[in-house]
C-alpha positions in Angstrom: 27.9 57.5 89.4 25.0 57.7 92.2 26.0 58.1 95.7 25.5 55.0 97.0 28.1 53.5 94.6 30.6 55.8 95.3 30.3 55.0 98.8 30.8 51.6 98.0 34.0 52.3 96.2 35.3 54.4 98.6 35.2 51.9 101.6 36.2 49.4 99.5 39.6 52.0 98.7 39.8 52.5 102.5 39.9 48.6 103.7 42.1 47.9 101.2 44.9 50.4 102.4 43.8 49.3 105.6 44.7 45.6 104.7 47.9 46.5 103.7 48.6 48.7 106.1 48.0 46.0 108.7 50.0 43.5 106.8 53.4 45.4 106.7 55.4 44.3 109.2 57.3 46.7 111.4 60.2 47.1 113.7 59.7 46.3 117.2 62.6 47.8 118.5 61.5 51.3 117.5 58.0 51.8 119.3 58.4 54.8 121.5 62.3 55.3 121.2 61.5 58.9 120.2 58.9 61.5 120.6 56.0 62.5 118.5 53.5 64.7 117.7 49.4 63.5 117.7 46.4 65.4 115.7 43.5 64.5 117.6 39.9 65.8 116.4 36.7 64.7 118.0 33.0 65.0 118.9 30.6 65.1 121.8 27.6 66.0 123.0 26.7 69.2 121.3 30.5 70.0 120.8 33.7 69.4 118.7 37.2 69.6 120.6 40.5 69.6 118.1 44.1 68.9 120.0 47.7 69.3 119.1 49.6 66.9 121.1 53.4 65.9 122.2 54.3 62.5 123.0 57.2 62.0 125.3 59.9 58.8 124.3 59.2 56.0 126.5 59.9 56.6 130.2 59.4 53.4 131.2 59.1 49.6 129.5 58.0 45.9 130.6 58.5 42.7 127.3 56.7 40.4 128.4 57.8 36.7 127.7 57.2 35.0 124.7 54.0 36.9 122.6 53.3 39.0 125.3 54.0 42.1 123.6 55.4 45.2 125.9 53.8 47.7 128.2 54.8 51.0 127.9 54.6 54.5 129.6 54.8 57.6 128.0 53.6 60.8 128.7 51.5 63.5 127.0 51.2 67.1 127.0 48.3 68.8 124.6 46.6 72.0 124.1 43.4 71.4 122.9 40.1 74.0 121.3 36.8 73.1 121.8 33.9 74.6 119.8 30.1 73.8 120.8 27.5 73.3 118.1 24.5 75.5 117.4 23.7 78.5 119.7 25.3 77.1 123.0 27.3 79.8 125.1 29.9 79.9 125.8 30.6 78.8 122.6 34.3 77.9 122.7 37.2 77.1 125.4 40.4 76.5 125.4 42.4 73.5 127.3 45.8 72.5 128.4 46.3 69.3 129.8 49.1 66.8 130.7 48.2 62.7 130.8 50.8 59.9 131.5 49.8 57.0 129.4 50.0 52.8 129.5 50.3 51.3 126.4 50.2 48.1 126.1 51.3 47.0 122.6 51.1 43.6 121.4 52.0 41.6 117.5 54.5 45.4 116.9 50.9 46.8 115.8 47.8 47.2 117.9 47.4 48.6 121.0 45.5 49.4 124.0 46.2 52.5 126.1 44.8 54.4 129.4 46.1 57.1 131.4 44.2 59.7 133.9 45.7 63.2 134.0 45.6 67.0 134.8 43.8 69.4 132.5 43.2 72.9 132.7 40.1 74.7 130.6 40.0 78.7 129.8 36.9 79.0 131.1 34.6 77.1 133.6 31.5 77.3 131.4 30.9 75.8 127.9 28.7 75.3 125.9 25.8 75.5 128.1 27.2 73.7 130.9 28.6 75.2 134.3 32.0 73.2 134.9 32.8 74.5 138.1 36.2 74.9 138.0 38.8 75.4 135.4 40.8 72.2 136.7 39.7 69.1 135.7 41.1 65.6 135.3 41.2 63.6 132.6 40.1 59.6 132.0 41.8 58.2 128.8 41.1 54.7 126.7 41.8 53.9 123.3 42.5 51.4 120.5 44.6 51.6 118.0 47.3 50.3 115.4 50.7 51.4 114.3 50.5 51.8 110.0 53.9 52.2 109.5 57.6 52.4 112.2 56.7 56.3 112.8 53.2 56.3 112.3 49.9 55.6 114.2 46.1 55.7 114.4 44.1 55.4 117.0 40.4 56.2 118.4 40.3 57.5 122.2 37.6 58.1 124.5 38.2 60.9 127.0 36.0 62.3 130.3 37.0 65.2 131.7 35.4 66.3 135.0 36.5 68.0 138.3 35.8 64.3 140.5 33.4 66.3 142.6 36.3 68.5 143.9 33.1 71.6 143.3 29.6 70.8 142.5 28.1 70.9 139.6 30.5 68.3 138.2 28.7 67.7 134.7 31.9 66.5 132.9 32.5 66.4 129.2 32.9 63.2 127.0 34.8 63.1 123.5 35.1 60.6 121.1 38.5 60.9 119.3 40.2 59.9 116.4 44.4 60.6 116.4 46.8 60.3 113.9 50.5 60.2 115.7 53.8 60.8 113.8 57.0 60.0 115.5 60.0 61.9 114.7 
């Protein structure tokens, strides 16, 4: 079988579990009673950043009326290794950060979420890039859907920067994609 046809086959594998996936229904009652853990793994500009997250139960809720969905806040708390690519030095830092989060979830299964939080790197240079200071904040958005009642997926963007607190303030962007398991 050549490449291209396995390709084929494979995303045809993938949006079929996908469809299915989407078509379960689930319990509404359960979104966010209870905490979870997240894999995160994502790339950037000449760099690669891998996070371990917890997420807290929900803290706080609003249903809206009728097919409103619910908004929800929880909060976050992730340690995170980024690695850069090729011969950039320093090549690797370590990050801690903590991010409340709005989710706003709507038909039990997709949602939207943003939060802006406190991180902390290991080192104030990475790859390449003079960062200033090891505190930063951090800008989250992202998409996702639930797959199953304790499991979602999701792709997040995330900027970290010091908001000019010390110059120079280059920032880093990530693209993300998370897989969350509620326990």
């Amino acid at each position: 079988m050549n490449r291209r046809i396995r390709f084929q086959a494979r995303s045809a594998a993938c949006l079929a579990v996908l469809s299915v996936l989407a078509s379960t229904p689930l319990a509404a009652q359960e979104l966010y009673q209870s905490p979870g853990v997240g894999l995160r793994l994502g790339i950037g500009e000449h760099y690669q950043r891998a996070e371990l997250a917890w997420e807290s139960p929900s803290l706080w809720v609003h249903r809206f009326e009728g097919n409103g969905g619910r908004l929800d806040l929880v909060g976050e708390l992730g340690a995170a290794y980024w690695r850069a690519s090729g011969s950039r030095d320093p090549g690797s830092t370590w990050q801690l950060s903590a991010v409340p989060l709005l989710r706003w979830t709507w038909a039990d299964r997709y949602y939207v979420e943003a939060g802006i939080g406190l991180t902390v790197f290991s080192h104030t240079d990475f790859a390449g890039k003079n960062l200033s200071s090891a505190f930063q904040f951090g800008d989250h958005i992202g998409v996702g859907m639930h797959v199953s009642p304790h499991s979602r997926l999701s792709l997040r963007y995330s900027h970290f920067s010091n908001a000019g607190i010390k110059r120079p303030n280059p920032g880093l962007n990530i693209l993300q994609l998370n897989y969350s398991y509620q326990y």
